[in-house]
KEKE-3310 file (N, C-alpha, C; in steps of 0.2 Angstrom, whole numbers, plus 5000, padded with zeros to 4 digits):
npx = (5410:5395:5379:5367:5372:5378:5365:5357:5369:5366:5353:5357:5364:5355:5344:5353:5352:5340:5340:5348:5340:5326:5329:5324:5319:5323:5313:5317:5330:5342:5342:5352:5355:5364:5371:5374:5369:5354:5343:5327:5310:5295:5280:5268:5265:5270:5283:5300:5316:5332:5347:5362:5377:5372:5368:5362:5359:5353:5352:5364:5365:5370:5363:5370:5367:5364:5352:5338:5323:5310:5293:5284:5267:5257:5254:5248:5255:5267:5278:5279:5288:5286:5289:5304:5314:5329:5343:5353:5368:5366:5371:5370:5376:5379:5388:5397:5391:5384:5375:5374:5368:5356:5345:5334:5320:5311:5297:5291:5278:5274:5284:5293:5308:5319:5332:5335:5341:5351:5364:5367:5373:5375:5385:5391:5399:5395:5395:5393:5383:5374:5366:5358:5346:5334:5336:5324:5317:5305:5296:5285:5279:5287:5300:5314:5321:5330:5334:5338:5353:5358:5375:5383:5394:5400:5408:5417:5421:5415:5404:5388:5376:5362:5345:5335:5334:5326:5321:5310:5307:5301:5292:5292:5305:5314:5320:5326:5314:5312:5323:5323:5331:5331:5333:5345:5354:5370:5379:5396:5412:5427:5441:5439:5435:5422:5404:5390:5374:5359:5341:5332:5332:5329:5325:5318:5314:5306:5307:5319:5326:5336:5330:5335:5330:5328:5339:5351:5367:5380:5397:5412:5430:5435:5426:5407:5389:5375:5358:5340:5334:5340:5343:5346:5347:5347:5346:5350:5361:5362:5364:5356:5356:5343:5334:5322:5311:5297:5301:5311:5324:5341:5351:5367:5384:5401:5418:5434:5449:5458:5475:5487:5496:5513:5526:5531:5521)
npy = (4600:4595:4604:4597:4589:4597:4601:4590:4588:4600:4594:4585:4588:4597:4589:4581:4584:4582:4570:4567:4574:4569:4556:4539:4535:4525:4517:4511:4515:4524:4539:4553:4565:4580:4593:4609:4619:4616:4603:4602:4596:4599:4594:4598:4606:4599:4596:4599:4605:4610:4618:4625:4623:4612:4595:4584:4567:4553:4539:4540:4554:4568:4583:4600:4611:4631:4631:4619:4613:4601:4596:4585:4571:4563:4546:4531:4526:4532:4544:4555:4560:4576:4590:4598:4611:4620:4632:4647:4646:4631:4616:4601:4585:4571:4558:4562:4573:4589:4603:4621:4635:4648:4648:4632:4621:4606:4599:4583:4576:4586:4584:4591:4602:4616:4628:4644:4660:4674:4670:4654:4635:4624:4606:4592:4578:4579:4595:4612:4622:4639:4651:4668:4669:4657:4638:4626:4609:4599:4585:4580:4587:4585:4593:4605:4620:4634:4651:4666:4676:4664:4654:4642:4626:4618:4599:4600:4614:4622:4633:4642:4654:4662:4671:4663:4645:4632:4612:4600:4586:4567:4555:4542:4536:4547:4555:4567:4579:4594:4609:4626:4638:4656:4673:4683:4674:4663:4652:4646:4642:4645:4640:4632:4643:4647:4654:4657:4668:4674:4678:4669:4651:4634:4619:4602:4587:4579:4584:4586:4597:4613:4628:4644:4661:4677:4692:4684:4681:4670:4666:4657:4657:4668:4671:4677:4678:4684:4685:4686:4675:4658:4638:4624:4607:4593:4581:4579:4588:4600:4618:4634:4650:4666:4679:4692:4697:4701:4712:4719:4715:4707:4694:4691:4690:4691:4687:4682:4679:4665:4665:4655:4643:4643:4631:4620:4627)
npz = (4221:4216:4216:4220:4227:4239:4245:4250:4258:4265:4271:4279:4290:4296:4299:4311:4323:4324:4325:4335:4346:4346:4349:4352:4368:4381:4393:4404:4406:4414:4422:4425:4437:4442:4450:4454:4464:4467:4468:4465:4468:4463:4468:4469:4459:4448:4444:4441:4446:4442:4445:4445:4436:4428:4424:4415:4409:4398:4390:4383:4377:4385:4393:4396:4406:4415:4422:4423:4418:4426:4418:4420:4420:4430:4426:4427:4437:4438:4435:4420:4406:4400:4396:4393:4399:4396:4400:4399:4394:4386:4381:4370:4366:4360:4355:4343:4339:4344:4351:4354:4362:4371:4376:4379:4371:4373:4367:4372:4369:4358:4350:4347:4346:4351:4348:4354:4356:4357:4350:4341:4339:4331:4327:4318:4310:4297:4295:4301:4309:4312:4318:4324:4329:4330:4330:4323:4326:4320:4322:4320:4308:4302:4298:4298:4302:4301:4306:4305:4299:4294:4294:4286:4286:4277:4276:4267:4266:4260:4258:4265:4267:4272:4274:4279:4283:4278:4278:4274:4273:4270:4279:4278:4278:4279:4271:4258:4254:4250:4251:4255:4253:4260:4257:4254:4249:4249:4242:4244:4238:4243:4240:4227:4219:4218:4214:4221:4219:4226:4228:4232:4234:4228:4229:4222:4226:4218:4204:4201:4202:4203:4207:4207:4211:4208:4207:4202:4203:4196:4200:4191:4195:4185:4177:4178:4176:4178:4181:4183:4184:4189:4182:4188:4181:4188:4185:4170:4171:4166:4167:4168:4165:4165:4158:4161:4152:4155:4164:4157:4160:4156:4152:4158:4156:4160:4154:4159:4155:4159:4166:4162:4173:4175:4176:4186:4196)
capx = (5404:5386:5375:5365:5376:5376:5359:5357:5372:5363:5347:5360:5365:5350:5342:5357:5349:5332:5339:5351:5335:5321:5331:5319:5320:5323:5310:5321:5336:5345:5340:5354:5354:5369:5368:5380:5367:5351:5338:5320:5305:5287:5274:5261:5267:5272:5288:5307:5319:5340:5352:5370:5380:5368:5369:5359:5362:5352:5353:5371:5365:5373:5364:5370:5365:5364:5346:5333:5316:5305:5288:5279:5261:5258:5251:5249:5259:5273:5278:5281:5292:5279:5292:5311:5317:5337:5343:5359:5376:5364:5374:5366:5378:5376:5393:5400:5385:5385:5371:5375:5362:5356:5340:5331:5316:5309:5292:5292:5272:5272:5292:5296:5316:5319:5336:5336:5341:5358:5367:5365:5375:5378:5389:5392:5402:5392:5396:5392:5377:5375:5361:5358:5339:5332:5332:5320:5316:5298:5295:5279:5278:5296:5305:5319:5320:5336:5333:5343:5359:5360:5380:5383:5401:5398:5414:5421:5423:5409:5399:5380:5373:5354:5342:5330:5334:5321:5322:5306:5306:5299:5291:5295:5312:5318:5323:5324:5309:5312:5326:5322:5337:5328:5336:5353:5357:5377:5384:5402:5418:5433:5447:5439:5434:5414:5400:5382:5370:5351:5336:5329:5335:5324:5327:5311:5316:5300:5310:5327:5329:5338:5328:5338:5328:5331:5345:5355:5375:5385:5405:5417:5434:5435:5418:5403:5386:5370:5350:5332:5332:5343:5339:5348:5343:5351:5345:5354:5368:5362:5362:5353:5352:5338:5331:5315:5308:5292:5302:5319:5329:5343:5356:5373:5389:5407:5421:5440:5454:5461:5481:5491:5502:5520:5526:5532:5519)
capy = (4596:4593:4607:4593:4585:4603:4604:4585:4587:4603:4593:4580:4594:4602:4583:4577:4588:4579:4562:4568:4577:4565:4546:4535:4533:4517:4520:4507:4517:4526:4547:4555:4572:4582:4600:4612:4623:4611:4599:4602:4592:4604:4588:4600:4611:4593:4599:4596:4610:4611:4625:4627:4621:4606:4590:4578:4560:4548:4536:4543:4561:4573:4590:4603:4622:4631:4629:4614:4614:4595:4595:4578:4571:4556:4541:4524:4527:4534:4550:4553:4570:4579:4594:4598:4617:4622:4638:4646:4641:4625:4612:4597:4583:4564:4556:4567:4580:4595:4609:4625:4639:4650:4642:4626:4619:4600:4595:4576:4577:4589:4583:4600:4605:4624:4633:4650:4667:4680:4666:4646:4630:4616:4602:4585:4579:4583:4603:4616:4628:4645:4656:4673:4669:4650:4633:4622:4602:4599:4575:4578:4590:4581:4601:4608:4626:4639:4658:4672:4676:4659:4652:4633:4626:4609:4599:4601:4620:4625:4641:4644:4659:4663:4673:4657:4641:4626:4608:4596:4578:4562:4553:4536:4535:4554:4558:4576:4581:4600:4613:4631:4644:4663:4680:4685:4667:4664:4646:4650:4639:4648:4636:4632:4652:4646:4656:4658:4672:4676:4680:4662:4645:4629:4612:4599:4581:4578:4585:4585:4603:4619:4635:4653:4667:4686:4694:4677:4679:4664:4668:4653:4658:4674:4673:4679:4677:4685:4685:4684:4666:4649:4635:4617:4602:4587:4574:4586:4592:4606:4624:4642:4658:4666:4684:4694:4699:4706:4719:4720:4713:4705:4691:4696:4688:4690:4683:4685:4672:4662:4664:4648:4645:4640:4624:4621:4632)
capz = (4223:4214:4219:4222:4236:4243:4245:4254:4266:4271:4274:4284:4295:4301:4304:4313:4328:4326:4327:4343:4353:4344:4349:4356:4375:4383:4398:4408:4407:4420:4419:4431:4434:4447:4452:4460:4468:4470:4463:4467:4464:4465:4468:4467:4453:4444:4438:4442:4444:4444:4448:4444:4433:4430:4420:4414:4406:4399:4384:4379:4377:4388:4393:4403:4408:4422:4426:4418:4421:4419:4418:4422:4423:4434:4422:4428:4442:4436:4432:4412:4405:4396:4391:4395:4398:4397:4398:4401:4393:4385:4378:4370:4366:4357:4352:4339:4337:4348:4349:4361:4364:4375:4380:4373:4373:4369:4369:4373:4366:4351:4346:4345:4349:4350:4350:4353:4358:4351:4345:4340:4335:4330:4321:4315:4304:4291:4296:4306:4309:4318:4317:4329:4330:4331:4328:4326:4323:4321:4319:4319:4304:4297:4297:4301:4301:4305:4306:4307:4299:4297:4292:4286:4285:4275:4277:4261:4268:4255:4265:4265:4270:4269:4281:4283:4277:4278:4275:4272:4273:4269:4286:4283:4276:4282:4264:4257:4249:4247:4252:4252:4257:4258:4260:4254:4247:4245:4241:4243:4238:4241:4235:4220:4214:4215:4221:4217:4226:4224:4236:4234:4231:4231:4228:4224:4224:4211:4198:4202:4199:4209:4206:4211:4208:4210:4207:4202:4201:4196:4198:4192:4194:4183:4173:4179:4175:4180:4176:4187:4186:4188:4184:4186:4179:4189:4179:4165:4174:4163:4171:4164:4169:4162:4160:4164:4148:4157:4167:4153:4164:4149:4154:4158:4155:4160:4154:4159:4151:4166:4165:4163:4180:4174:4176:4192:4201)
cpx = (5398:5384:5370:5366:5374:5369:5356:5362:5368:5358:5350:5359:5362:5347:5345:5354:5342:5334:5346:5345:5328:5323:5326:5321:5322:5320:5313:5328:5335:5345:5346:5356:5360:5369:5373:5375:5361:5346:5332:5315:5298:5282:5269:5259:5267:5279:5296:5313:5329:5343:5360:5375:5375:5370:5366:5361:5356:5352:5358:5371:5367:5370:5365:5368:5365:5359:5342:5329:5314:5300:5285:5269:5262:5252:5253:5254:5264:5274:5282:5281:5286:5286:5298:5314:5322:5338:5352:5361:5371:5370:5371:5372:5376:5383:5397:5395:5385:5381:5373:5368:5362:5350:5335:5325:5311:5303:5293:5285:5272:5281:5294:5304:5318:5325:5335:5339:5349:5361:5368:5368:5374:5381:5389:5399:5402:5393:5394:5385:5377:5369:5360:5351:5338:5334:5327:5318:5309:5297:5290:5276:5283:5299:5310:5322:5327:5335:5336:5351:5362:5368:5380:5389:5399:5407:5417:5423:5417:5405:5394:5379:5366:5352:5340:5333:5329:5321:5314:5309:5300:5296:5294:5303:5318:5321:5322:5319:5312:5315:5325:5328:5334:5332:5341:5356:5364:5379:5392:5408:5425:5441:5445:5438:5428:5412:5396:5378:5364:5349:5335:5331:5329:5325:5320:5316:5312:5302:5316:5328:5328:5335:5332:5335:5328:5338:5351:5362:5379:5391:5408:5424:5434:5428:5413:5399:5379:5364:5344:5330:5337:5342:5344:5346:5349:5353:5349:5361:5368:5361:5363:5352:5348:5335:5325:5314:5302:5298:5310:5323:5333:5350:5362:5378:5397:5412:5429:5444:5457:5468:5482:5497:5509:5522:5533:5529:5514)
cpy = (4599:4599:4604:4591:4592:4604:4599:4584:4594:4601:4589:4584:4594:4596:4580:4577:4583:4571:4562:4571:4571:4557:4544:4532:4527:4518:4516:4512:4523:4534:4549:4564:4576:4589:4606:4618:4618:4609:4599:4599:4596:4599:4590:4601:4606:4596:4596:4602:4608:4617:4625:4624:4613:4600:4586:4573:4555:4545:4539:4548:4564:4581:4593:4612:4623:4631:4623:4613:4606:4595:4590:4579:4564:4553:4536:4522:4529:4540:4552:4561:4571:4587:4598:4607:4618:4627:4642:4645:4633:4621:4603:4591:4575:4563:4562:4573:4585:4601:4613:4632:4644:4648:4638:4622:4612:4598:4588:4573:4578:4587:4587:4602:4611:4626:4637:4654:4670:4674:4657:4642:4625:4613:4595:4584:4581:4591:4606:4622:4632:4650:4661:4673:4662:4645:4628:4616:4601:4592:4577:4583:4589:4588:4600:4613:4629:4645:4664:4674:4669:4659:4643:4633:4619:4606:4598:4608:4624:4630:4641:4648:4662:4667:4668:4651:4634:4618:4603:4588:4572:4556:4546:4535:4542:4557:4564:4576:4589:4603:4619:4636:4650:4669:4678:4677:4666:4657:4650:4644:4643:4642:4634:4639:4652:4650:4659:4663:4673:4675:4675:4657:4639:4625:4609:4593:4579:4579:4585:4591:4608:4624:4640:4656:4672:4688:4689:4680:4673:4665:4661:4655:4666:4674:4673:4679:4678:4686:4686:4676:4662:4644:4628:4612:4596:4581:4572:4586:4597:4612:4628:4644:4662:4674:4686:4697:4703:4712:4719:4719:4706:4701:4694:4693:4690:4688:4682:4680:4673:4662:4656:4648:4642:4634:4625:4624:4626)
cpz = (4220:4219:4223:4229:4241:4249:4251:4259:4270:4275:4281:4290:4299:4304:4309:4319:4331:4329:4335:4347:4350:4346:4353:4364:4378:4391:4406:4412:4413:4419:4427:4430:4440:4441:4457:4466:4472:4466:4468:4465:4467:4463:4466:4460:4446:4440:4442:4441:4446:4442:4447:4443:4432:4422:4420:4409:4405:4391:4381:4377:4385:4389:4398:4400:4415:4424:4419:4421:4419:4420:4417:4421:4423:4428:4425:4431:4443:4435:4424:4410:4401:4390:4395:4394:4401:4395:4403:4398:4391:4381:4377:4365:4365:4354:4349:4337:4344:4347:4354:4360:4372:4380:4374:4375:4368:4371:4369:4367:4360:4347:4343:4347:4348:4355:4351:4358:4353:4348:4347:4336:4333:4326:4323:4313:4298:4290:4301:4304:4314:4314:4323:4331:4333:4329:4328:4324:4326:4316:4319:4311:4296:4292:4301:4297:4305:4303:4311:4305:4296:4291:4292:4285:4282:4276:4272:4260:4263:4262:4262:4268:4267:4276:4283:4280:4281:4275:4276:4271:4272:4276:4286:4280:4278:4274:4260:4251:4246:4252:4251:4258:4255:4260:4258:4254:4245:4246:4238:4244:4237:4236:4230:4217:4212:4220:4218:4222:4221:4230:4237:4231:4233:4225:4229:4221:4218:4205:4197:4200:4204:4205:4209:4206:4213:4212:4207:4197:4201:4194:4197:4191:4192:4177:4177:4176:4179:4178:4183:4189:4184:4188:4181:4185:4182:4187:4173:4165:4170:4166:4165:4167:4163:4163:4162:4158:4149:4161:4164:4155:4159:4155:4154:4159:4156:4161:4153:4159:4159:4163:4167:4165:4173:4177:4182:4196:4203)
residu = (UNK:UNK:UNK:UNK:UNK:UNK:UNK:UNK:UNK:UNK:UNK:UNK:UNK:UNK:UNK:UNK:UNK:UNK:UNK:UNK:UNK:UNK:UNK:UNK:UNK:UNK:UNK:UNK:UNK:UNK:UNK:UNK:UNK:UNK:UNK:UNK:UNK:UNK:UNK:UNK:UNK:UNK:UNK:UNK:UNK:UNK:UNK:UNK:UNK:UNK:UNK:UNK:UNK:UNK:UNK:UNK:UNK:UNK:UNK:UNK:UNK:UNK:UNK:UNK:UNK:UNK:UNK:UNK:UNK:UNK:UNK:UNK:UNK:UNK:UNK:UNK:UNK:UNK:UNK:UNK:UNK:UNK:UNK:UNK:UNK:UNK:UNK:UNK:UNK:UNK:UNK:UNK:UNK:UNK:UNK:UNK:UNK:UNK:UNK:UNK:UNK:UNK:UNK:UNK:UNK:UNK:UNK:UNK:UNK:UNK:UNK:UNK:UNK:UNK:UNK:UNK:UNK:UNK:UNK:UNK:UNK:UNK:UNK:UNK:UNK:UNK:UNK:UNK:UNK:UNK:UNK:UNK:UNK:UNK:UNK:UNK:UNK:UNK:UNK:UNK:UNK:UNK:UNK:UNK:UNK:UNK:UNK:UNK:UNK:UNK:UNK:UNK:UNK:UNK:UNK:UNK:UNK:UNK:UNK:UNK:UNK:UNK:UNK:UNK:UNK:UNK:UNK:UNK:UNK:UNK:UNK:UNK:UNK:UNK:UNK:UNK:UNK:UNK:UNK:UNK:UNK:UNK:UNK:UNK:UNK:UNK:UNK:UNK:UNK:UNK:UNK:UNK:UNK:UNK:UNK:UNK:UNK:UNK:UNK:UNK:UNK:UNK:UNK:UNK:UNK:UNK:UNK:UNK:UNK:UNK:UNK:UNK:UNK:UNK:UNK:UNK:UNK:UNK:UNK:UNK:UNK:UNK:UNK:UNK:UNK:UNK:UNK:UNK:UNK:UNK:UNK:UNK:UNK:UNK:UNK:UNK:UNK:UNK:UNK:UNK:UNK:UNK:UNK:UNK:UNK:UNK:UNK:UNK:UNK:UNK:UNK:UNK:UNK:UNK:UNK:UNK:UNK:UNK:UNK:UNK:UNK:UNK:UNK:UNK:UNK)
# end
């Protein structure tokens, strides 16, 4: 797989979340929430509380924890969610997508959705994601941000591992403007013998071109190659690693003859 494709199933991934916690409400539909200890309603406080083992439903999402907090404010006679706190064993479910957590937090307002704490999921089909710190979907700013440790499993078994990784997007059409994977960067394909590591990696659609800089190793199979800088040209399908001349830092190459299996293997 195109380091390209790589770079746009990660954006899938991390947006799949947005378009599971951001779907558009249907304000008609049927909101049901059951509770094993109790459901509260604090008129005064304007808020809404449930206790153990709790589950809420509405528009074909599914979330459950063992407490969920909703905060309201009365408008035009109604009372209208303002912003949704899950915590506990969170689990956030939409057909085939599934986010889990330790606690979660959605503004309805600022379109903000925030996994966190020791450790955070989610998957698709498009792959899986796990981070020890955050995530977070932010439509009002068109991000989606994972930190900590973070692990990708795309579904071509391809591994991503970064400390931060970030995606950007496009408002009206959601389409990937700019990937940046930070910290201890490794695309890794075990069954084919590919894998690329550096401190930084960043994708601009404007150009069609993957940057990795610092400390850039590129393994295929048994040749190796390493420099300061990488640099793919999509448009090309040309790739260069490239050294540091200001601080003598000289490309570096190696390269070990592939035996030839025998016939039958």
């Amino acid at each position: 797989m195109s380091t390209r494709k790589i770079f746009i199933l990660v954006f899938i991934l991390l947006t799949s979340l947005s378009q599971l916690v951001w779907a558009k409400s249907n304000n008609n539909s049927e909101l049901t929430v059951e509770a094993d200890e109790s459901i509260e309603w604090f008129e005064k406080e304007k808020y809404y509380l449930a206790k153990g083992n709790v589950v809420l439903k509405k528009d074909g999402i599914t979330l459950k924890a063992n407490i969920i907090k909703a905060d309201y404010v009365f408008e035009n006679g109604e009372n209208i969610l303002k912003k949704i706190i899950a915590s506990e064993k969170v689990v956030l479910t939409n057909k085939n997508t599934r986010a889990t957590g330790q606690y979660m937090t959605y503004d309805l307002e600022e379109k903000i959705a925030k996994i966190s704490g020791p450790f955070q999921t989610f998957s698709s089909p498009s792959g899986y994601v796990e981070s020890k710190k955050i995530i977070i979907f932010d439509d009002a700013k068109n991000t989606a941000k994972a930190k900590g440790d973070v692990k990708i499993i795309l579904s071509n078994k391809t591994l991503i591992y970064a400390d931060d990784v970030k995606a950007d997007f496009v408002s009206t059409n959601k389409s990937l403007k700019k990937a940046i994977a930070k910290g201890n960067v490794i695309i890794e394909n075990k069954d084919k013998g590919r894998k690329s590591q550096a401190d930084l990696g960043i994708y601009n659609s404007d150009d069609e071109i993957i940057r990795l800089t610092g400390n850039v190793v590129i393994i295929n199979q048994k040749s190796k190659v390493s420099g300061s800088k990488g640099i793919t040209n999509l448009k090309t399908g040309v790739s260069n690693i490239v050294g540091d001349q200001k601080n003598k830092k000289r490309v570096k190459g190696t390269f070990s003859p592939i035996k030839k299996q025998k016939k039958g293997d």
